[in-house]
C-alpha positions as CSV (number, residue, x, y, z in Angstrom):
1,X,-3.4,-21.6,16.4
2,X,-3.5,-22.4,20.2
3,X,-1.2,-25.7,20.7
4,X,-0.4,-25.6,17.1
5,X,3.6,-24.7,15.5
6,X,3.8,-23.7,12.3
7,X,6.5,-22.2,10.4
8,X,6.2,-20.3,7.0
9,X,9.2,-19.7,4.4
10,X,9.6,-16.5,2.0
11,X,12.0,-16.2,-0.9
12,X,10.5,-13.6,-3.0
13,X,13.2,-12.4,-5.4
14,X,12.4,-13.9,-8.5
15,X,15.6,-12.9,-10.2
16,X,17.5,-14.7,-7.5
17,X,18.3,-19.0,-8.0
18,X,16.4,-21.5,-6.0
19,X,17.2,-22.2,-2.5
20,X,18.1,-25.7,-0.7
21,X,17.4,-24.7,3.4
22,X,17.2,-26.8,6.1
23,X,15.3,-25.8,10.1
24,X,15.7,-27.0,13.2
25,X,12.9,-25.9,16.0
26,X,12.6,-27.2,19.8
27,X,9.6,-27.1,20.9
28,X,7.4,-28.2,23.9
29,X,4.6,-30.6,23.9
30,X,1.4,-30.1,25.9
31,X,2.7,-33.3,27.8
32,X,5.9,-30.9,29.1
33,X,8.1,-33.4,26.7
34,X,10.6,-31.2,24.5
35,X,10.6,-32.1,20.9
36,X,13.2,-30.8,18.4
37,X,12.1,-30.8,15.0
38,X,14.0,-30.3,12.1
39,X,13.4,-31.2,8.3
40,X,14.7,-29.5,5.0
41,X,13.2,-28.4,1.7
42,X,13.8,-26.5,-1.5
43,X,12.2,-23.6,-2.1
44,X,11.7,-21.9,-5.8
45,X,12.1,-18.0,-6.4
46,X,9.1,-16.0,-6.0
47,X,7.9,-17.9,-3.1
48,X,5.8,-16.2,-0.6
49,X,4.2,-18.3,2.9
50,X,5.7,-21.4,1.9
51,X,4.1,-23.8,4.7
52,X,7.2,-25.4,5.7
53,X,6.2,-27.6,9.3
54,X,2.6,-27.8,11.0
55,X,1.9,-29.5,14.1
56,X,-0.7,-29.6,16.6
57,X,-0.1,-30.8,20.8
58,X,2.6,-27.6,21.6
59,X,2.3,-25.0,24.6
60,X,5.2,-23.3,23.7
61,X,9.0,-23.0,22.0
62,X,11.9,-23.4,23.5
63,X,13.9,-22.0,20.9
64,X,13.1,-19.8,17.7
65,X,13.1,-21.7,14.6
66,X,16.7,-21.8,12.8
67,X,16.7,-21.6,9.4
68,X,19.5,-21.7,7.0
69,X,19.2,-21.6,3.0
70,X,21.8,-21.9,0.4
71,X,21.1,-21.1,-3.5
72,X,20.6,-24.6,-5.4
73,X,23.9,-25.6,-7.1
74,X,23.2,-25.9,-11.0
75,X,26.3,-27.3,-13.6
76,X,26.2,-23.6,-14.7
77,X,26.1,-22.2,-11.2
78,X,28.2,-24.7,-8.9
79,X,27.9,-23.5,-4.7
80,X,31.3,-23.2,-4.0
């Protein structure tokens, strides 16, 4: 995908509880403008190339995506 970021999400245990994450990306437009972007999202066991961010107008990243996940708090499973 020339000038294009796109960033895909796994979470292929299906024993294992849903998962609450959050990314953060900076990237640089074709203009030379950097642009961080960030977003979150809940992803569901068994979950394979989960399209989590697509844009077109990038030459490059600045930084690797950062991407942090935490299981989904239930009232039987509370995240402590």
């Amino acid at each position: 995908m020339m000038g294009a970021a796109a960033l895909l999400c796994n979470h292929t245990n299906p024993e294992a509880p849903a998962q609450i994450c959050t990314y953060s990306w900076a990237l640089m437009t074709t203009d030379g403008v950097t642009k961080v972007v960030d977003g979150s999202f809940l992803i569901s066991p068994g979950t394979a190339n989960m399209q989590v961010y697509s844009a077109n107008g990038y030459s490059t990243q600045l930084t690797g995506p950062i991407v942090m996940c935490r299981a989904n708090a239930t009232e039987k499973d509370p995240v402590k």
